[in-house]
N, C-alpha and C positions, 0 to 999 in steps of 0.2 A: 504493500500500500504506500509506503515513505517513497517508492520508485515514481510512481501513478502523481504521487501529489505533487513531487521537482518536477513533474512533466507540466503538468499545470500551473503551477505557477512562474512557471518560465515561460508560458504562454502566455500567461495573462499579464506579465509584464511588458509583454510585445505590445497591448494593449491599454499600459498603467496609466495612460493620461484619461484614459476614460473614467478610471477609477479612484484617481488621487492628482490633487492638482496642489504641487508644492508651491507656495508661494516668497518663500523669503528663507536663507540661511545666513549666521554668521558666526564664523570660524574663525577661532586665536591661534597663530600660528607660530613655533618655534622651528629654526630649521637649524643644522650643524652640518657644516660643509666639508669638517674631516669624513665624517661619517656618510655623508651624503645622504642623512635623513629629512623627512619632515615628519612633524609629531605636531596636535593639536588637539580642543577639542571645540565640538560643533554640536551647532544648533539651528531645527530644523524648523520653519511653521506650514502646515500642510494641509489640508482641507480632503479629507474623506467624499466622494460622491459618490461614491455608489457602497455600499457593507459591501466587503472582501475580508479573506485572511492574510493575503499577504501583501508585502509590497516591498519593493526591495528598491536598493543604490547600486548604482556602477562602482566599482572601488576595487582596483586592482592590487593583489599582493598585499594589503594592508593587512595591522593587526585593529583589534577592535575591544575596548572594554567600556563598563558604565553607561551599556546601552538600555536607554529609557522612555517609554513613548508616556507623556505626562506626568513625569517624575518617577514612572514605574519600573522598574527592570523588568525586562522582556524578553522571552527566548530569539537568539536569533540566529542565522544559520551563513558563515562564511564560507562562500566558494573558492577563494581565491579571487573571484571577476565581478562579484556583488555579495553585496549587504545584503541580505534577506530576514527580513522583519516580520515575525509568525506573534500572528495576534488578530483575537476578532474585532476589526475596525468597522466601526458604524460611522453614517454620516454626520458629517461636523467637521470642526476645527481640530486642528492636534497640535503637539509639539513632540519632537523627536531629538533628542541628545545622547552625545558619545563623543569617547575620548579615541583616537586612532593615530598611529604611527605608521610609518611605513621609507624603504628605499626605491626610490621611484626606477624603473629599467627605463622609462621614455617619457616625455614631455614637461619633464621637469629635468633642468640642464645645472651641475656646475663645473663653470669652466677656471679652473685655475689658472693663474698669471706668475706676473715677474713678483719678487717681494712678499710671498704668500698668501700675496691678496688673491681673492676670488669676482668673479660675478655671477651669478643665479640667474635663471630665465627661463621663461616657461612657454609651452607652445602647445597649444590646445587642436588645432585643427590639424586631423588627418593621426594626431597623436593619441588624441582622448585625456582629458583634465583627469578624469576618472584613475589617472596613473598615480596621481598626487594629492588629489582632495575627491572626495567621496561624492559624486555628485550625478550628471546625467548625460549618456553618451545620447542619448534620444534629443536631436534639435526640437522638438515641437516641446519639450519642457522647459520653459521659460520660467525664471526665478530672480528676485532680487538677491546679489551678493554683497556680504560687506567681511572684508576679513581685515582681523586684526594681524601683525606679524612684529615680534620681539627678535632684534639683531642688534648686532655690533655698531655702536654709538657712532663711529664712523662711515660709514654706508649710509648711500640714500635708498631707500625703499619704497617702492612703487605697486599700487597696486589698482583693480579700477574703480572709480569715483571721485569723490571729493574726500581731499584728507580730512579728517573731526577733528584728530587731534593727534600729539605728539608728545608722548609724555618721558622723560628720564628713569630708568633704575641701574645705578650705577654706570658697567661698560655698556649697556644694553639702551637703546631707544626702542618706546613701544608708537608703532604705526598703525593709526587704526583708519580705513578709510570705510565711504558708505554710497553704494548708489540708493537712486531713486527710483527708479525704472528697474523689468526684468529685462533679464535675455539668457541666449541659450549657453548652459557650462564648457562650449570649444572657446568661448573668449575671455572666460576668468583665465587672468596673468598675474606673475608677480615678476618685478626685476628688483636685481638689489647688487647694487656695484658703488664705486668711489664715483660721484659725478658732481661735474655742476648744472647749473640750470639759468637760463634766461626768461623771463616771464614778460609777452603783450598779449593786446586784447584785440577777437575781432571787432571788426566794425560792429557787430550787435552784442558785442561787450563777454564775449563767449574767453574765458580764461586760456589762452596759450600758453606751454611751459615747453622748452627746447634745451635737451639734455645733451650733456656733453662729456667727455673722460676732460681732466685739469689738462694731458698734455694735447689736447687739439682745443685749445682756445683761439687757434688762430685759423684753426679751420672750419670756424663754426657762421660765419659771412656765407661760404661757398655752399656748405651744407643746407645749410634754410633757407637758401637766398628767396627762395619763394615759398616757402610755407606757408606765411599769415594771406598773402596774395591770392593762393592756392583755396586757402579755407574760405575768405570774402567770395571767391568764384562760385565756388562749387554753392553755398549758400543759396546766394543769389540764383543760382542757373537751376539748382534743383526746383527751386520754390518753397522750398518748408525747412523751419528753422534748424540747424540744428538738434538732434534729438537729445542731448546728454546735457551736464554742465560745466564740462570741462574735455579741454584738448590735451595730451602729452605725447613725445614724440621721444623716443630712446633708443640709441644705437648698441647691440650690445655683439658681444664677441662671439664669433664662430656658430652664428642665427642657424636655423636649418635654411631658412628660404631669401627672396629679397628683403619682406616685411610680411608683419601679421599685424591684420585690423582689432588686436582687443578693443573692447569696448572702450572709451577715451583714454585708453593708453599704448598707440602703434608703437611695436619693438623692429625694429630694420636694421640689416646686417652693416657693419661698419665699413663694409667695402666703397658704401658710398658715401664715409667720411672723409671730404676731398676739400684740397685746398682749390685755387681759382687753377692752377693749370689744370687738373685732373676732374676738372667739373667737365670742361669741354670732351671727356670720354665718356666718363661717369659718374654720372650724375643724378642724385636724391626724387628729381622732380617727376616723375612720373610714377615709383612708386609712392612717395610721398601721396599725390591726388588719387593714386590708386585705392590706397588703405585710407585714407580722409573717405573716399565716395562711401568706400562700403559702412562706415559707420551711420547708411540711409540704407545702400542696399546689402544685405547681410546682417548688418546688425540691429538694426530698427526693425526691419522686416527681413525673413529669414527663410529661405528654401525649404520647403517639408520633407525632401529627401533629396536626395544627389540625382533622382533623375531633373529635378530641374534647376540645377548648379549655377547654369547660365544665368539664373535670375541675380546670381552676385556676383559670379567671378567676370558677364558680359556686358552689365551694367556697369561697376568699376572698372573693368577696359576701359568703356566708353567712354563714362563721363570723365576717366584721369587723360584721355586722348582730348577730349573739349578742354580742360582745364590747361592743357598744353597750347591749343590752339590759343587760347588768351595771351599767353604771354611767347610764344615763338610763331605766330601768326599761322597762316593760312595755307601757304605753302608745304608749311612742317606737317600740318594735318593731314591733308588730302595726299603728302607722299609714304607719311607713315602708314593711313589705309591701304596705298598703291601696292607697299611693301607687303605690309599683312595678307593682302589678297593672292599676292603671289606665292607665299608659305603655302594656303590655303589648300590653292589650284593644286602645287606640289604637291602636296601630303593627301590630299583627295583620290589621289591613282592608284593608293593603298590602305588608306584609312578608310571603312568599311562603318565606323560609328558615328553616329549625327547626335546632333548638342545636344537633344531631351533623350540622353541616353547614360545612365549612371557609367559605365564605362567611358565618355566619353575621353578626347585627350586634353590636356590645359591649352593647346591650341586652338581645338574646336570650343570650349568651353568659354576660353578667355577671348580669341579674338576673331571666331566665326560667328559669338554672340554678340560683339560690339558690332561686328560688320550688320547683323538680322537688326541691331539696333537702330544702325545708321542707315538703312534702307528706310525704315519704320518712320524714323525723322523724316528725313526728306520724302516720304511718302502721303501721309497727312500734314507736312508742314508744322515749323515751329512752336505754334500757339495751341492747338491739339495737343501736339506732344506734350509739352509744359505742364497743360492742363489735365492729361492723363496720366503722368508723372507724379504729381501733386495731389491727386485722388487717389492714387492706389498706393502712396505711403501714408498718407492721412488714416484710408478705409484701414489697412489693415496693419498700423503702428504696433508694437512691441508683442506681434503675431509671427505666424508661418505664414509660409503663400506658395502657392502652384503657377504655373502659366498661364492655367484659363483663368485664374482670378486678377491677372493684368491685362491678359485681352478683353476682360467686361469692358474694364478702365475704356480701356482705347474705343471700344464701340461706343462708350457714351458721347466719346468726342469725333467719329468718323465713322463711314460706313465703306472703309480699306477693306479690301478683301485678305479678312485674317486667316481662312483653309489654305487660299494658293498659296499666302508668306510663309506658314507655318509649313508647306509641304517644301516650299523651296529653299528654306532656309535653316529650319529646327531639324525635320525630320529627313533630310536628303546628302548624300554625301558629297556632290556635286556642289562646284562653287559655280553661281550663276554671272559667268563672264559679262553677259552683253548687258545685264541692269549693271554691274559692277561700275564696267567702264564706260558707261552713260553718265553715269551719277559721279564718277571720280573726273569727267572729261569738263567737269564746270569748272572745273581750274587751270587756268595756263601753263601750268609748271608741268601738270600731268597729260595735257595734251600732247606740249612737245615729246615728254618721257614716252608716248605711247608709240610718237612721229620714229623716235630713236630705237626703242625697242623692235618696230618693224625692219629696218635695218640690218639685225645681227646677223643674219645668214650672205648678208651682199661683200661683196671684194670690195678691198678698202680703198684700193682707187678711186672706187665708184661713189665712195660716200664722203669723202674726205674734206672735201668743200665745208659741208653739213654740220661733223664735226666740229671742224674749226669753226665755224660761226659762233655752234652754241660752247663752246671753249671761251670765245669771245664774247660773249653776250653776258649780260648778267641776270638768265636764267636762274632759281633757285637751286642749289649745293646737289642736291639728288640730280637732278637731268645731267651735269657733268660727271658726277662719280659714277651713272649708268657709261656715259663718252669712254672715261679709262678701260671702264670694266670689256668694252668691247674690243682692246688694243691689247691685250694681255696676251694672247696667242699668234699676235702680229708680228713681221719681222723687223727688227729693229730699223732699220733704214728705214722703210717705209714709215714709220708710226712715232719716229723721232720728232719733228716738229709737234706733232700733237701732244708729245709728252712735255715738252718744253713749254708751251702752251698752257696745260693743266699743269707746269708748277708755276706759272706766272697766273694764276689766279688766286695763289694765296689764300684762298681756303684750306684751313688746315683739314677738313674731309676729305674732300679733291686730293690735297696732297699726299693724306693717309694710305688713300685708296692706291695713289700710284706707287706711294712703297711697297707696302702689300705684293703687288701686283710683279714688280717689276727685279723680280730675287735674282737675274744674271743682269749684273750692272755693264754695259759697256764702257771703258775706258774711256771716252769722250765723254761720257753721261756724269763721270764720278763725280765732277765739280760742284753739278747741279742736283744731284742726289744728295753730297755732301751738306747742302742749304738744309734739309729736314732733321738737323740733328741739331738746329735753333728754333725746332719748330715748337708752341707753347701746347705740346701736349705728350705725355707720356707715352701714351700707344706708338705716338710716333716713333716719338725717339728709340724706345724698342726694337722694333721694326727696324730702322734706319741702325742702328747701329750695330745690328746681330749682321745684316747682310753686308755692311759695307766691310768690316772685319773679315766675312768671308770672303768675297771677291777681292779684297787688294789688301794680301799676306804684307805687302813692302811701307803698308800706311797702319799697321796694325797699331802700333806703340801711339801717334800722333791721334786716330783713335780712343784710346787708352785713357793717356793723359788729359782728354779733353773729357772723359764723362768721369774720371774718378772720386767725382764727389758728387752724382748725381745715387737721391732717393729711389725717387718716382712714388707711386701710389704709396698707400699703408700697410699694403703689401711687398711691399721694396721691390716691385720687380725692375727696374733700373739696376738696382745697387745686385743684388741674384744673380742679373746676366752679365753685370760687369765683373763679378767677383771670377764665375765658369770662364769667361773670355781672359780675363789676364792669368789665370792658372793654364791654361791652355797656349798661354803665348810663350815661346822660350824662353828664359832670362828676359823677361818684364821685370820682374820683381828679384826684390833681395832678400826678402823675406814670408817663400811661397808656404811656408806651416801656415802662419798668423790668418793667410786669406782661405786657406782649406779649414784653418779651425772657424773663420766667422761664416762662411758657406756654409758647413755643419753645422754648427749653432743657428745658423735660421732654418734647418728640418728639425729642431727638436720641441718640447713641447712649452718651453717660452713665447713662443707667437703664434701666431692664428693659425688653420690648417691650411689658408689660400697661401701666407707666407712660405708653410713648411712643404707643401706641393711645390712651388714656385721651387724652392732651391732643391728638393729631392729629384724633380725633373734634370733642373741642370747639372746634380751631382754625379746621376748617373749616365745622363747623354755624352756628359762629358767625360765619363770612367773615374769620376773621382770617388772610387768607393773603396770604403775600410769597414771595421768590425760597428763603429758607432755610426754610419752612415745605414749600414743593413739594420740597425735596431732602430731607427728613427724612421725607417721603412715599415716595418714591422710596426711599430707600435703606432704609423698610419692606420692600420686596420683592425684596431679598435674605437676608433674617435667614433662620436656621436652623427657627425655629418656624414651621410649616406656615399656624399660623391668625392670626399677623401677617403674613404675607408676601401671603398670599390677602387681606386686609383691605386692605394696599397698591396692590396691582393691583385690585382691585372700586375703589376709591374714583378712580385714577387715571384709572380707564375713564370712571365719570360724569363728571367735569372734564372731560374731555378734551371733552367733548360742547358744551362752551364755548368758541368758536370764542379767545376771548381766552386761556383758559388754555392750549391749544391753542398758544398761541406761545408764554406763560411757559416751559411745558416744553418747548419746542422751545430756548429763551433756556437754560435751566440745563444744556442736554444737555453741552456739551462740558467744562462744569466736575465733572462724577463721574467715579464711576470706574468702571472699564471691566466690572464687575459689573452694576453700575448703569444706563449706559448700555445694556448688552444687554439687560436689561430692558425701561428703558423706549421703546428703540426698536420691541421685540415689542409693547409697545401703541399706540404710533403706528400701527402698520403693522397695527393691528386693524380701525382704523376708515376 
């Protein structure tokens, strides 16, 4: 019978919002970083609708005591994967309290640093909160959260809401924050790192705070530069006011993704903490508008299930591509689409899943949904859209929603044909070329782009006039960077002027492009290739200075000398590719240990994992590997981050393929640690 009734009640929890409708928790939180615990305890208020016996929490791997529904202790039954709560519940109000601990495996992160500081951070979507606080993997359960959390008097601690208060005990500061509103438990966050912070207000008096580490204070201009501009847009353009009371913005170390929309507190990876040169590559602003929109779409209102995702992640496309078009105009817009549609068409010859599909891809999802959007706009025109926009976050605020409960919206305000958009756009894997490039062709930038892409199959004799025109023209930066793109496979004689050409246009894009592009330098070229290694952007210099190193062995040192004190990002990759290049130069250096031990030193676990990729790449392209190289390799493929950890194991596998490396790491095995070893014994035992 105890079989029959887990069967049941596993069922009816598939079901639980029918039967219990939580409305509010708030959680005092202790965490220990040695340890990598969190411990707390919590309090639940919940509302009975329908008499049930059970009713259970998502709460992975925790332990559980002092569990009480109304002050009562209660039987209660742990899985490992939820809470389950055995008691005859009648309808009404409740309260539910417990004390719980637990070591989180996923969505709750600490990443240790230089100085044995730490920072903490959490990431709920696609991880499940339920890893670290006991709460609800089901989106349609919406709840008010306020959690308190007790940490080291030095740390700023973040979490979402308005702060209450902040009170001292001894080393410890206790942070207690509180929303107003519900929402669903993938966007309770908590950060907690050494920061500072800048604080204005939008235009409708909405609190902004703009988080920083003490040593990028100088990089904190380049970073926001559009933030608050961003926030007054998106405001305005949605139609309805912000939903929350507050904004924060926190860059934290070695994120899983670009950013995550918590509810008014977005965490976004530090790769896009850049000073002014490193804006012009990468740059804040597009995620930034991204994770701002969703705190309308996704977090105010909320997808009922992953089949229709597009409702946040093609929304936030769209509206952070508008939010762009405000501040880099018009051109930027309509080529970003150009661009996107072209991914689209691509990936369509294969891609067999369409957006209202839980499988979909985050292509289809993210930017085949902005594309269905932007059809949509331009199809009923501005003022409808607005207006159905504006209705259907209103209707169904601090809710779920489906598709068809945005297509009501749109019928109230037009009579579009919503079966054929939804068959041509949601439900079809086919991207629809000839509405595409009708509706992209209202812009001049894209016409020409469309003029020049017809083009690429003709002999460049035939075209070359063309070219050079729009070389010469001041066309927007895309229509020339497609010109380079088409001289790439050309032969130098012939496609020389035109390159000379696109580097006298000084667009650092254009220029980009033709580094890129152009890896066998010819001897008369070098002069003018040499110009991009003044160029104000990192990528470039990059680029430019890997290849020019390789084609002219006799200017290596000149070279050398001229980038020796170059950074680049915050990821150092300047300073990574100069360090592999002068270790590979002959007698450069007088002192070639010092520059293998600081190459090494940036693969180990002092800096980010983009850092420690960046130099494990060059240490081994370049053969510069030893016993603490292969353990900085190794202990790649345990890190949190999916696409460093996979990078560790792919590279370990081809070594291995080397009968001598093959012993090294059979040599370093018993000196890791037992993480590590289990790893890298699973790829021994591959081959």
């Amino acid at each position: 019978m105890k079989y029959i009734f887990l069967l049941f009640t596993s069922f009816l929890f598939a079901q639980q919002t029918k039967y219990a409708d939580f409305k509010s928790v708030s959680g005092q939180l202790s965490l220990n970083p040695k340890e990598k615990t969190v411990s707390g305890a919590v309090d639940f208020q919940f509302e009975v609708l329908k008499d049930c016996d059970t009713i259970s929490l998502d709460a992975k791997n925790m332990e559980f005591s002092n569990v009480k529904i109304n002050e009562k202790e209660i039987i209660f039954i742990n899985t490992t994967k939820q809470l389950k709560l055995v008691f005859p519940f009648k309808k009404g109000e409740n309260r539910l309290t417990f004390n719980y601990s637990t070591k989180p495996k996923q969505a709750l992160y600490f990443v240790d640093m230089e100085n044995e500081e730490v920072q903490i951070w959490t990431q709920g979507q696609g991880r499940y909160t339920s890893n670290w606080f006991p709460s609800f993997d089901d989106v349609n359960e919406k709840l008010i959260f306020n959690l308190g959390i007790t940490y080291d008097k030095d740390y700023q601690v973040v979490s979402n809401g308005v702060l209450k208060e902040k009170t001292a005990n001894g080393n410890l500061n206790h942070w207690q924050y509180q929303m107003e509103k519900p929402m669903s438990s993938y966007l309770l966050m908590l950060a907690i790192g050494k920061y500072d912070k800048r604080e204005f207000k939008s235009k409708s008096r909405i609190p902004l705070e703009y988080y920083y580490e003490p040593k990028d204070a100088d990089r904190f201009e380049p970073t926001y530069r559009y933030s608050k501009r961003i926030f007054d847009f998106l405001e305005k353009e949605i139609g309805v006011k912000y939903p929350w009371k507050i904004n924060r913005q926190i860059p934290v170390r070695d994120f899983l993704y670009a950013g995550m929309e918590n509810t008014t507190s977005t965490l976004f990876a530090t790769r896009y903490v850049v000073d002014s040169t490193g804006f012009c590559d990468r740059n804040y602003t597009n995620v930034d508008a991204h994770e701002l929109a969703h705190h309308w779409f996704g977090d105010l209102i909320t997808a009922e299930s992953s089949t229709h995702h597009w409702l946040q992640e093609g929304f936030a496309t769209y509206f952070a591509l508008l939010a762009e078009k405000d501040i880099y105009g018009e051109d930027y817009f309509y080529s970003k689409l150009y661009d996107t549609a072209q991914q689209i068409k691509f990936a369509s010859r294969t891609d067999t899943i369409p957006v209202l599909n839980p499988k979909a891809s985050s292509l289809t999802f993210y930017e085949k949904g902005a594309w269905a959007l932007f059809v949509l706009h331009e199809s009923i025109g501005d003022k409808a859209f607005k207006k159905a926009i504006k209705s259907y976050l209103n209707k169904y605020a601090y809710q779920t929603v489906n598709t068809q409960n945005f297509f009501d919206e749109i019928k109230k305000v037009s009579d579009f044909d919503l079966d054929k958009f939804q068959k041509t756009w949601l439900k079809s894997t086919a991207f629809d070329t000839p509405t595409a490039n009708a509706l992209l062709s209202k812009n001049k930038a894209i016409q020409k782009r469309l003029e020049i892409d017809k083009l690429k199959k003709a002999p460049l004799g035939e075209k070359t006039d063309i070219l050079k025109n729009v070389l010469e023209s001041d066309v927007y930066q895309s229509v020339k960077e497609a010109v380079v793109d088409q001289l790439e496979n050309e032969k130098y004689e012939d496609k020389k002027s035109l390159l000379l050409l696109a580097m006298q246009t000084n667009n650092i894009k254009v220029r980009q492009n033709l580094a890129g592009s152009l890896t066998k330098i010819p001897g008369d070229f070098r002069a003018n290739y040499e110009t991009l290694l003044d160029d104000k952007s990192y990528q470039t210099q990059e680029i430019a200075l890997y290849w020019l190193w390789r084609n002219f062995p006799n200017h290596r040192i000149e070279y050398l000398d001229k980038s020796k004190n170059w950074i680049g990002f915050n990821d150092y990759n300047l300073r990574t590719l100069w360090l592999s290049l002068a270790l590979s130069t002959p007698n450069y250096s007088n002192d070639p240990d010092s520059l293998v031990n600081e190459l090494i030193a940036f693969s180990s676990t002092k800096y980010e994992a983009t850092t420690r990729q960046n130099a494990l790449e060059k240490l081994i392209a370049f053969k510069i590997i030893n016993d603490q190289v292969l353990s900085n390799l190794v202990g790649a493929t345990t890190h949190h981050m999916w696409q460093f950890s996979k990078f560790g194991r792919d590279t370990i596998r081809l070594l291995l393929k080397n009968p001598e490396m093959r012993a090294s790491f059979n040599r370093i095995l018993p000196n890791l640690t037992p993480d590590e070893q289990f790893q890298l014994n699973r790829l021994l035992k591959e081959l």
